[in-house]
C-alpha positions as semicolon CSV with decimal commas, in nm:
position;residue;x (nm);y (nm);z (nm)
1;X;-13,117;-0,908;-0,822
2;X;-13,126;-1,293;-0,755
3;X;-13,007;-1,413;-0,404
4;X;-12,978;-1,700;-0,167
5;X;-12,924;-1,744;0,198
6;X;-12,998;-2,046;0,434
7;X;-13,004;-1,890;0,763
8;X;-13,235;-1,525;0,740
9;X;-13,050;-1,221;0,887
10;X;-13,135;-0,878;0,957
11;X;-12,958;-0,813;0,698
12;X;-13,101;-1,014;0,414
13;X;-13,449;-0,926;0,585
14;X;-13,324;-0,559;0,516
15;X;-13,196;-0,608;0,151
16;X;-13,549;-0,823;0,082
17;X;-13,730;-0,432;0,176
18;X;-13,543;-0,208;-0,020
19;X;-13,391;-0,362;-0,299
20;X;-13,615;-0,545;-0,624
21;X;-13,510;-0,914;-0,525
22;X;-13,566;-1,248;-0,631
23;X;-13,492;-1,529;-0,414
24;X;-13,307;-1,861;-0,589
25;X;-13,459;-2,145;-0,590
26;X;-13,306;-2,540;-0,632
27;X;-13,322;-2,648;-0,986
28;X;-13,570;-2,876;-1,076
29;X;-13,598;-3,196;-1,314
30;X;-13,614;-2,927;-1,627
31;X;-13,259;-2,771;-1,561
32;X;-13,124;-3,091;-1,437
33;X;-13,178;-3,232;-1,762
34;X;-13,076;-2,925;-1,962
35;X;-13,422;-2,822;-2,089
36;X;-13,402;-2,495;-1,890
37;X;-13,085;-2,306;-1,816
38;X;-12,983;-2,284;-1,423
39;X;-12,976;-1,910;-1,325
40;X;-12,738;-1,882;-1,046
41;X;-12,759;-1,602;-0,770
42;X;-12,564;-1,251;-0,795
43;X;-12,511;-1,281;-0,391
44;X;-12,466;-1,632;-0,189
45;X;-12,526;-1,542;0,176
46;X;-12,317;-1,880;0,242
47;X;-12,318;-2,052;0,615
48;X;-12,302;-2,342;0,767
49;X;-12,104;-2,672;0,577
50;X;-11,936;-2,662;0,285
51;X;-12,145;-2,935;0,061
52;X;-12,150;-3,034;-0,264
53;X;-12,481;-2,823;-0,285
54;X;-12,266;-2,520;-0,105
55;X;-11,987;-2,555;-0,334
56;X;-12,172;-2,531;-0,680
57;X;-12,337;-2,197;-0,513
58;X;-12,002;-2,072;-0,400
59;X;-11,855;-2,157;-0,787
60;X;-12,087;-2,016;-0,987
61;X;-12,247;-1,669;-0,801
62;X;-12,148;-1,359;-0,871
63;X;-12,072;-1,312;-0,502
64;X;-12,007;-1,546;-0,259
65;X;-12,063;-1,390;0,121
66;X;-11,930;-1,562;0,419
67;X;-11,866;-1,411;0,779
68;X;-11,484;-1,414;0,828
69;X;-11,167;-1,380;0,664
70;X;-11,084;-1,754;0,776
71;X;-11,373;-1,909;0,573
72;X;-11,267;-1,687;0,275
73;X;-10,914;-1,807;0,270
74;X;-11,057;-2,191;0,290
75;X;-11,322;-2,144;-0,016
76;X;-11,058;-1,962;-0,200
77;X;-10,768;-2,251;-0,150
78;X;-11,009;-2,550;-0,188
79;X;-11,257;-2,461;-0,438
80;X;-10,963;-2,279;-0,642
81;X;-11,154;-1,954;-0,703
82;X;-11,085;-1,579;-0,742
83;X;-11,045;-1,392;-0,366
84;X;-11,265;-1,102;-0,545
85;X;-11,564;-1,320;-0,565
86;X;-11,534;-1,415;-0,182
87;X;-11,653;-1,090;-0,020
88;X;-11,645;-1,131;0,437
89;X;-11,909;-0,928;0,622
90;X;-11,882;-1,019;0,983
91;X;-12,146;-1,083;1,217
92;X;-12,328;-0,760;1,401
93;X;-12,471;-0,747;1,762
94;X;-12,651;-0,468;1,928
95;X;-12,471;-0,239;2,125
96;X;-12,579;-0,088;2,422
97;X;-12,369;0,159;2,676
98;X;-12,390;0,037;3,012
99;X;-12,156;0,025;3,315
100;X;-12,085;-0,300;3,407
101;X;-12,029;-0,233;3,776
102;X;-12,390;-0,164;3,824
103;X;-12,517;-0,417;3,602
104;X;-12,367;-0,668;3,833
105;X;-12,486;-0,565;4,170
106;X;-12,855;-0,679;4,146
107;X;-12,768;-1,047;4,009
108;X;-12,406;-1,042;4,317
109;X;-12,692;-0,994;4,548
110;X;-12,958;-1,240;4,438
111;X;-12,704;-1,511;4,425
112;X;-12,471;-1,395;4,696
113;X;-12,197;-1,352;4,518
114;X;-11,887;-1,154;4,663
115;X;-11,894;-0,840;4,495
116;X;-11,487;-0,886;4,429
117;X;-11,530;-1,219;4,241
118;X;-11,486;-1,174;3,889
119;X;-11,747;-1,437;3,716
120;X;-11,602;-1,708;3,442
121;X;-11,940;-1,782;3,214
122;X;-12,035;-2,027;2,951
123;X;-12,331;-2,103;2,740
124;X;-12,376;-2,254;2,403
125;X;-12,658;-2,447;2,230
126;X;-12,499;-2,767;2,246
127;X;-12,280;-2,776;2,561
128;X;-12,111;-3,133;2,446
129;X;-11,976;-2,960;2,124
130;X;-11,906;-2,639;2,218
131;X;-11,670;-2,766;2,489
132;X;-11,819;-2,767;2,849
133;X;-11,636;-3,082;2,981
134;X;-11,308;-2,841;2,859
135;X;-11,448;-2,573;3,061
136;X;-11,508;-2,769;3,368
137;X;-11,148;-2,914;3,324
138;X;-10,966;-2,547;3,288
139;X;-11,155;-2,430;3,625
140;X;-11,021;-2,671;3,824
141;X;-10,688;-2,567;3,702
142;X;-10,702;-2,240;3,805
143;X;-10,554;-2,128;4,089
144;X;-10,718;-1,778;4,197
145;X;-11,025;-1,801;4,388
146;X;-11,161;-1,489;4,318
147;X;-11,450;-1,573;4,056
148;X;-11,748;-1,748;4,042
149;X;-11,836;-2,013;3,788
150;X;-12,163;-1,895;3,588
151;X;-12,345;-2,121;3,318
152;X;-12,686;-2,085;3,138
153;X;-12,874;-2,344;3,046
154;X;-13,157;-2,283;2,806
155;X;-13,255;-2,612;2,686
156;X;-13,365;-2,890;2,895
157;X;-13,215;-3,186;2,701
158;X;-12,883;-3,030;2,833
159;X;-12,907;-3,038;3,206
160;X;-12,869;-3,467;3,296
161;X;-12,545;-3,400;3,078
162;X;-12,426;-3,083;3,293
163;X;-12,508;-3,256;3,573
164;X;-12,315;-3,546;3,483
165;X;-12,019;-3,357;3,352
166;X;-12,055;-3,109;3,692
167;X;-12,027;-3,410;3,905
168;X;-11,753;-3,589;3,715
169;X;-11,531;-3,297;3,808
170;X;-11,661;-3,251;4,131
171;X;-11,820;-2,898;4,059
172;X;-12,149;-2,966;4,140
173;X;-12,130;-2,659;4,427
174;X;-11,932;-2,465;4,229
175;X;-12,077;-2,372;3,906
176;X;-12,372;-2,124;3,932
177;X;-12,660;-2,223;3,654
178;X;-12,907;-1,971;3,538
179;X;-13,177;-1,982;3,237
180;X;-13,097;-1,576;3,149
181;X;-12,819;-1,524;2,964
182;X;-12,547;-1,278;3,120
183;X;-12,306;-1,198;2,920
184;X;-12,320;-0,835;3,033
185;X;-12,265;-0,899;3,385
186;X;-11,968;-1,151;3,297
187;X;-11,586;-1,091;3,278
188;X;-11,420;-1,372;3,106
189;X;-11,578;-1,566;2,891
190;X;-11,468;-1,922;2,787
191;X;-11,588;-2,111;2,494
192;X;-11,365;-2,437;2,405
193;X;-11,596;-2,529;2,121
194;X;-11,475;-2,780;1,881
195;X;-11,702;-2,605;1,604
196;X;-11,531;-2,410;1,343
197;X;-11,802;-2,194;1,257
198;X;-11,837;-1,821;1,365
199;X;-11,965;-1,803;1,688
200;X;-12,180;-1,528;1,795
201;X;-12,170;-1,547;2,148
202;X;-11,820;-1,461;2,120
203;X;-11,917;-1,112;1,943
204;X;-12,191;-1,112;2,230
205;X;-11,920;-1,155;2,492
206;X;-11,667;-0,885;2,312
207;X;-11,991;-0,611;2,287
208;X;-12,064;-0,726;2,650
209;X;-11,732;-0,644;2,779
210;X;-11,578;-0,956;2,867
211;X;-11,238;-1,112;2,800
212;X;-11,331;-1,425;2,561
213;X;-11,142;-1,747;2,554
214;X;-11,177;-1,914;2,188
215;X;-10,952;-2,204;2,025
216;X;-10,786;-2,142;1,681
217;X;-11,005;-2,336;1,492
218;X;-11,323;-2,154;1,595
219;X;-11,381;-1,878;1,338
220;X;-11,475;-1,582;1,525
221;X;-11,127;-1,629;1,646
222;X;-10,937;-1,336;1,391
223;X;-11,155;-1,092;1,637
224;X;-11,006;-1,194;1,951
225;X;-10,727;-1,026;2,147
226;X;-10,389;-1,272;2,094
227;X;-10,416;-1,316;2,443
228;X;-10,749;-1,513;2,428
229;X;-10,655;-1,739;2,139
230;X;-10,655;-2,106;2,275
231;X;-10,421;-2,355;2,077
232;X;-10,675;-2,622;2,109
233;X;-10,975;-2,667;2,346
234;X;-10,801;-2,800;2,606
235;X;-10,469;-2,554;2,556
236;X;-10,330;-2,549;2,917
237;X;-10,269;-2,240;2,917
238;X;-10,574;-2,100;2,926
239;X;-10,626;-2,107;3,315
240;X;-10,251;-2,005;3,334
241;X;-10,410;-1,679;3,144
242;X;-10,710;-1,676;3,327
243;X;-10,535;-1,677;3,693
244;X;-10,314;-1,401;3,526
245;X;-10,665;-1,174;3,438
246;X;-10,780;-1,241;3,753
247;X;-10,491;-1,170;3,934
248;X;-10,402;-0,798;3,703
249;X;-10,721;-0,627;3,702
250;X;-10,569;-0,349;3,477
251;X;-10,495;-0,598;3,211
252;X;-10,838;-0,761;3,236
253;X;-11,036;-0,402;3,218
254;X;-10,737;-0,301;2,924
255;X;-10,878;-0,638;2,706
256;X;-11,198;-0,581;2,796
257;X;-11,252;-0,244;2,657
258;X;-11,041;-0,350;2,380
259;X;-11,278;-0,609;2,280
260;X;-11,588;-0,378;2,343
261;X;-11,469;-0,102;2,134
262;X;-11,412;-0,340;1,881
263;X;-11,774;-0,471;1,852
264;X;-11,903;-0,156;1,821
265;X;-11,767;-0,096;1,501
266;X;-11,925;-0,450;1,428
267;X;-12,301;-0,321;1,433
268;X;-12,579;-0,381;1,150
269;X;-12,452;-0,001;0,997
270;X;-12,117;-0,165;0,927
271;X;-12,312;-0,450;0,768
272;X;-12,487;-0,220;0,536
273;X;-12,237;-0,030;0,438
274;X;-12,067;-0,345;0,326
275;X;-12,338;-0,489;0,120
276;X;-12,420;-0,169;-0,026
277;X;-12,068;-0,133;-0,156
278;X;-12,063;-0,468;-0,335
279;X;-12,412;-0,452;-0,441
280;X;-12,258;-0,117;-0,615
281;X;-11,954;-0,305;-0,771
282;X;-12,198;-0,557;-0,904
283;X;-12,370;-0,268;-1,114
């Protein structure tokens, strides 16, 4: 079986072990000129942009997989192929049982948090992008007072521009920063990201428990409860929403566990099971 991925997974890792596979490899100057015939992949792991490169993958595989039902729509409609050769595996996280509650008491007490705050977090690779100015802007729209503002930083190239953006909205004593991620200890979890690809850390948030704030355009969006879907990043009705969670603790715990029982079924066993099916239909 010939295949082709850009980003390696767990799962491709897995399907390189167990199955006879040959990876694809660009055509050179014999098959560009016609001298050698291009042999295309059976399965296109496809992510990222949709290039010209992309497109003759997506065309011409036997399989074409892509990480949400969004994304298969779009190839579909713009490259004008069949649905069946578009097959969507979503993305998998590790889950882990764990109570919340206690999870939060060691990191309330380090940073002396009141243990009835309710914490609002954000973290991305590329905080300009993936919307922190938008997430600065919706906290000072909320009205409650009972949360705490947590970010994580893990890159040093981003912390003159939170700064910056921190002081611009006169947050600078406001907004916790950490370099650990916390997704775990969280509760609502906002992302305004103006990138349309999947993002993980809103799986991470979902498996973690939290209520997570995405716009429409962001894939990982079809995953969300209604409730969290933003129009746009700036939708101002997100910290309407948020001041409602905040104030009904029933209906934050309800989405919550919603969204947690949901990314369980969204482990690498799911992903398996997938790929094993189509790998059988290719057969």
């Amino acid at each position: 079986m010939r295949i082709y991925y850009k980003k390696e997974t767990n799962l491709t890792r897995d399907l390189e072990s167990t199955q006879d596979i040959t990876l694809y490899k660009k055509p050179g100057w014999l098959e560009n000129i016609g001298f050698k015939t291009i042999i295309y992949p059976d399965i296109y792991f496809h992510t990222g942009v949709i290039n010209n490169f992309s497109k003759t993958l997506i065309q011409n595989s036997k399989i074409t997989i892509v990480n949400s039902s969004i994304l298969q729509d779009i190839l579909v409609e713009t490259l004008n192929i069949d649905k069946d050769k578009v097959k969507v595996i979503f993305p998998a996280v590790e889950i882990v049982d764990f109570k919340k509650k206690e999870i939060k008491k060691p990191f309330y007490q380090t940073h002396s948090i009141d243990k009835d705050k309710k914490i609002i977090y954000f973290t991305a690779k590329n905080f300009k992008k993936s919307g922190f100015e938008n997430y600065c802007d919706i906290l000072t729209k909320i009205e409650r007072t009972n949360y705490k503002a947590v970010i994580t930083i893990t890159e040093d190239s981003e912390k003159i521009y939170v700064q910056d953006v921190l002081a611009q909205y006169k947050l600078e004593d406001d907004v916790l920063i950490v370099e650990e991620e916390i997704f775990e200890i969280a509760d609502i979890f906002l992302l305004p990201t103006t990138y349309s690809n999947f993002s993980i850390n809103i799986l991470k948030a979902m498996a973690s428990k939290c209520v997570a704030f995405v716009p429409e355009n962001n894939y990982a969006v079809e995953l969300v409860d209604v409730f969290s879907i933003m129009k746009e990043k700036n939708d101002l009705n997100t910290a309407y929403k948020i001041d409602m969670v905040l104030r009904i603790n029933s209906e934050l715990k309800k989405i919550q566990k919603n969204n947690y029982n949901l990314a369980k079924k969204l482990d690498f066993s799911y992903q398996k099971r997938k790929l094993d099916q189509i790998i059988k239909e290719l057969e």
